[in-house]
Steps between C-alpha positions, in 0.01 A plus 500: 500500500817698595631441149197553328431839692850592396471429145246736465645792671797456276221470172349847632849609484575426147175637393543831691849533335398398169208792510796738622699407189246508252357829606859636541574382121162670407599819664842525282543745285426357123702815332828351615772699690801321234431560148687525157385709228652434134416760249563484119532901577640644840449886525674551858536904386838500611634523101400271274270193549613175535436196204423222666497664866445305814416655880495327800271596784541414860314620805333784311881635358680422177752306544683488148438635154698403244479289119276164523854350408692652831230436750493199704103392572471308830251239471296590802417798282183576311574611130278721325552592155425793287578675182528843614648597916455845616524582826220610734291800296492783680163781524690803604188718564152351531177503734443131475444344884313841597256534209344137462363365181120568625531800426244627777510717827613225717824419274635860407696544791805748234336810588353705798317741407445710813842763493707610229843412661554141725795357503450333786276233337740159488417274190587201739182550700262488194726252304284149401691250415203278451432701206364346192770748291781402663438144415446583166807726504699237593417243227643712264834459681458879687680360863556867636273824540556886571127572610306716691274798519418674152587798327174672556591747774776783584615249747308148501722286713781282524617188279678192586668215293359168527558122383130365318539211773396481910216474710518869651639760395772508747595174336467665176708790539868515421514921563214608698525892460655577157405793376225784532259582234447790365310592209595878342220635210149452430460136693640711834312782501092507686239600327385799665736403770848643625729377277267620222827660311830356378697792743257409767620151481888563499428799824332226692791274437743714543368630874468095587897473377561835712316360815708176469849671506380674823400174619842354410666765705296482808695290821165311596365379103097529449328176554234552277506281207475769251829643681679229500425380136617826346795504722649233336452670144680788639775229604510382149407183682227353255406755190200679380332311216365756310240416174488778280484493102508879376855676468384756719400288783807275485698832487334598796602132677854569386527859647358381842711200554807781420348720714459272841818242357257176528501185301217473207369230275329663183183279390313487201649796394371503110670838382834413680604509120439823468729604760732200509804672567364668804361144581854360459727758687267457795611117521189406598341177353170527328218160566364563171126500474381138349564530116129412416344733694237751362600820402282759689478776740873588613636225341387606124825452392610179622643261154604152496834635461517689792703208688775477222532870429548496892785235509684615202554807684698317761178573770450168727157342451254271590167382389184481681125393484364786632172626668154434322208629592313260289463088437691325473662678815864405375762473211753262475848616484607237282284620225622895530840369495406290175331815316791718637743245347310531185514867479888609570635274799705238412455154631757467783392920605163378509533214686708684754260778563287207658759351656860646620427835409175544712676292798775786472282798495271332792857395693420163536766385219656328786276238507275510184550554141789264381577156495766492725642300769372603822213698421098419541459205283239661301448388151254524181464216251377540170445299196650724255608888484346647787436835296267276272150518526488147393708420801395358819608501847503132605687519837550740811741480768504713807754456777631153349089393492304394176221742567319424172494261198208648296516553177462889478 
């Protein structure tokens, strides 16, 4: 009876165990944390691409790059094939995770509309990563976004950069504060409102810029969060982000950020060309409005060329989808970077103003951008010329994960 009593404790032991392992091998992570990717076409944007490329990823890194021929394959690791590697594509200025596919009250979170000037609205606290956009964003191999609140006031709010993976949006987030948005021309001024003029607008900014340096200077700092937000403009800590498409408005952005010696990112910006050597002795980089975009309003002058005329003139660029106040609720950046190809950029300049170019002007080139060893092991398959509209994305990879295998 002993025995017998035994026997089964030992049985409810081995079942309990087994249950542990199987659940424990259902709980693994199917998108592998060792994997080998062999492309017929390697475009690491560190030169020229690689024939016949290999990378191998390893706890969310890459660990080598190199020809197929040079690269040892383990064979614990997962090989995935392509015709076309690029790494990670990059959005550098969108509103996708705060303005939601729905397109209703309850999912436009880009804008308050209550005050002309609040920087002190954080992206990260309306950020959705559950977002139907981001998923779709991410299928088309986009693995990193500059979003936040849109161009539609003098000051709307602050941006932050984000991977199109995680649960929250602390997860999410790879810089929380980035930059703050502000929006210079017709989109920034109220109607019937202060700013309701174009020298309104730059007075208002100018007296926030003016309170901030008196706030830098003070022994006990303002705790406020507008105060301490604008301080670190003044500090040259993060810049101003500034969307503005007629000469005279982005002459206006130039003269202030001489005038108070802070750091700027030009955006949209569709008659840079018209002033493109004030544009280019400035040094600051222009996120050029998304090449398809409708000509209207302020940006009535915007061309397909714009991005081309931009980088032939030796002015660092980057492409973006944009803000749209309309459905769909978002471009794809692959696509502007296709037409933008199409109409001046070459192939490799293209590709780069989605990629290392945009991780450079956002300063996250440390970790994004490239194919290099070390960095995020984000990476975009495709099965053919990613420029081609006949292409598709068949593969993401975000921090060394597959993250998606449709067929976009």
């Amino acid at each position: 009876m002993k025995n017998k009593k035994l026997k089964i404790k030992n049985f409810n032991y081995f079942i309990f165990f087994t249950l542990i392992c199987v659940h424990l091998c259902l709980s693994v992570d199917k998108t592998f944390a060792q994997i080998a990717i062999v492309g017929e076409t390697v475009w690491t944007m560190n030169g020229e691409p690689i024939k016949n490329g290999a990378i191998l990823i390893n706890n969310g890194k890459i660990e080598a790059v190199g020809n197929n021929a040079t690269i040892k394959i383990p064979a614990n690791y997962r090989v995935i094939t392509a015709k076309v590697v690029t790494p990670g594509l990059i959005d550098a200025h969108t509103v996708v995770g705060l303005n939601g596919y729905l397109n209703q009250p309850h999912d436009q979170m880009a804008l308050d509309g209550s005050g002309p000037m609040q920087p002190e609205l954080r992206a990260i606290d309306a950020y959705n990563p559950d977002e139907k956009l981001v998923e779709w964003l991410r299928g088309f191999g986009i693995t990193t976004i500059h979003t936040g609140h849109q161009p539609s006031a003098l000051i709307s709010g602050q941006t932050m950069i984000a991977k199109t993976i995680g649960k929250t949006a602390d997860e999410a987030a790879i810089v929380p504060t980035a930059m703050v948005a502000v929006t210079l021309g017709d989109d920034g001024l109220a109607q019937g409102k202060s700013p309701g003029t174009r020298a309104k607008a730059a007075a208002m900014l100018r007296a926030e810029l003016i309170k901030a340096i008196e706030n830098s200077k003070k022994a006990d700092l303002p705790t406020d969060l507008r105060s301490l937000i604008m301080v670190r403009i003044i500090k040259r800590e993060i810049p101003l982000l500034v969307t503005a498409h007629k000469a005279q408005d982005i002459e206006t952005a130039l003269r202030i950020a001489k005038e108070f010696n802070i750091k700027l990112v030009l955006d949209g910006a569709s008659e840079a060309k018209m002033i493109i050597n004030d544009v280019k002795a400035s040094g600051f980089p222009v996120i050029v409005h998304a090449t398809m975009a409708r000509p209207g309003g302020d940006a009535e002058s915007l061309s397909l060329e714009d991005a081309a005329k931009l980088k032939a003139a030796g002015i660092p660029i980057a492409l973006q989808s944009g803000f749209e106040g309309y459905v769909p609720k978002t471009r794809v950046v692959l696509f502007e970077a296709s037409m933008a190809a199409g109409n001046g950029l070459s192939q490799q300049d293209a590709l780069a103003a989605i990629t290392i170019d945009a991780a450079k002007i956002l300063g996250i080139d440390n970790r994004v951008g490239s194919i290099a060893v070390g960095k995020d092991a984000d990476i975009a398959l495709f099965d053919g010329d990613p420029l081609e509209f006949t292409t598709h994305c068949v593969g993401t990879i975000i921090n060394g994960k597959v993250v998606s295998e449709a067929i976009r």
